[in-house]
C-alpha positions as CSV (number, residue, x, y, z in Angstrom):
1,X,18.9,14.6,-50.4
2,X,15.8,16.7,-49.8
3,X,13.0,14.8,-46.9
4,X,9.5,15.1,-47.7
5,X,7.6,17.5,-45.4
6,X,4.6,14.9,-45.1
7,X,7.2,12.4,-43.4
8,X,8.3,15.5,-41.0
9,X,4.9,16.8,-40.1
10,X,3.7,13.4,-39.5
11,X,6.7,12.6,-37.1
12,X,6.1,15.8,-35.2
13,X,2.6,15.1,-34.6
14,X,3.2,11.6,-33.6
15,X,6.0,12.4,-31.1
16,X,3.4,15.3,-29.7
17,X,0.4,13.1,-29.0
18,X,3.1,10.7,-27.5
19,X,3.9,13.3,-25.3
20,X,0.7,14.8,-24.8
21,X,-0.2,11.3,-23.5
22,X,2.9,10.8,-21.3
23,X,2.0,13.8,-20.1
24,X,-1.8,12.6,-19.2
25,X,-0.3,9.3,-17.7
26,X,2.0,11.0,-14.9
27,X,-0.7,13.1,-14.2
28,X,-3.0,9.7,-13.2
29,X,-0.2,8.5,-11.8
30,X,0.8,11.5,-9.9
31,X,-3.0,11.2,-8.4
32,X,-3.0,6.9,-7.4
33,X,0.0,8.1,-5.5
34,X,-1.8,10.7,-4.1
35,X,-4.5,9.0,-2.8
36,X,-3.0,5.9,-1.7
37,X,-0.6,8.2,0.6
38,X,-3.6,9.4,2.3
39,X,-5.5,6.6,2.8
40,X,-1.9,4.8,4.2
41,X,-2.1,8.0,6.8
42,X,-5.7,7.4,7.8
43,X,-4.3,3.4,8.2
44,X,-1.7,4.2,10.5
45,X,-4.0,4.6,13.8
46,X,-5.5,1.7,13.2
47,X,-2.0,-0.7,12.6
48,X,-1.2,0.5,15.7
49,X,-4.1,-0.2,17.7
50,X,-4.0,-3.5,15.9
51,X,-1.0,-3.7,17.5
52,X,-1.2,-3.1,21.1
53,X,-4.4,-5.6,20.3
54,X,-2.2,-8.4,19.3
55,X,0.4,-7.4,22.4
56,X,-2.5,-7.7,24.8
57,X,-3.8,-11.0,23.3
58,X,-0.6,-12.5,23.6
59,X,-0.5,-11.9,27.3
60,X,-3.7,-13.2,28.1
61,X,-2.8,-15.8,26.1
62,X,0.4,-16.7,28.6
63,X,-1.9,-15.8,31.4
64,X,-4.5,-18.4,30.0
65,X,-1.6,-21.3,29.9
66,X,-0.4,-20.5,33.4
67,X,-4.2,-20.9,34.6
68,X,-4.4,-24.1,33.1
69,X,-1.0,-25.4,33.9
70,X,-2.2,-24.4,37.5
71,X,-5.1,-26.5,37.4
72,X,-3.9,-29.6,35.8
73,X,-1.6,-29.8,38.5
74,X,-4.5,-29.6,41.0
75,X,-6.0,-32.4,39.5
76,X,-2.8,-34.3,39.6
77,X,-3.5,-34.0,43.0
């Protein structure tokens, strides 16, 4: 059983461009990863200032219901 040359040559050049394009693909890929890793690093000061934001919040929050519990029981008065 002898295989024709055309079916080989056409195989090879099909499995090269496939891999010539996976090739392509995990080099984009490779870059999205790249950049989203930086711009998470530039995010990172500003989560935790958000943070300490929310922490300082909440306790003015608590500070706000003691205040008014304070005065409510004034005007129970």
């Amino acid at each position: 059983m002898k295989l024709d040359t055309r079916v080989t040559l056409a195989l090879l050049l099909a499995l090269l461009v496939q891999a010539a394009g996976a090739v392509f693909w995990m080099g984009s890929a490779a870059e999205r990863l790249g950049a989203l890793e930086a711009r998470a690093i530039e995010a990172r000061p500003v989560a935790e200032r958000l943070a300490r934001l929310e922490a300082e919040v909440a306790a003015m929050r608590a500070q706000l219901d003691r205040i008014e519990r304070k005065l409510e029981a004034g005007d129970a008065r």
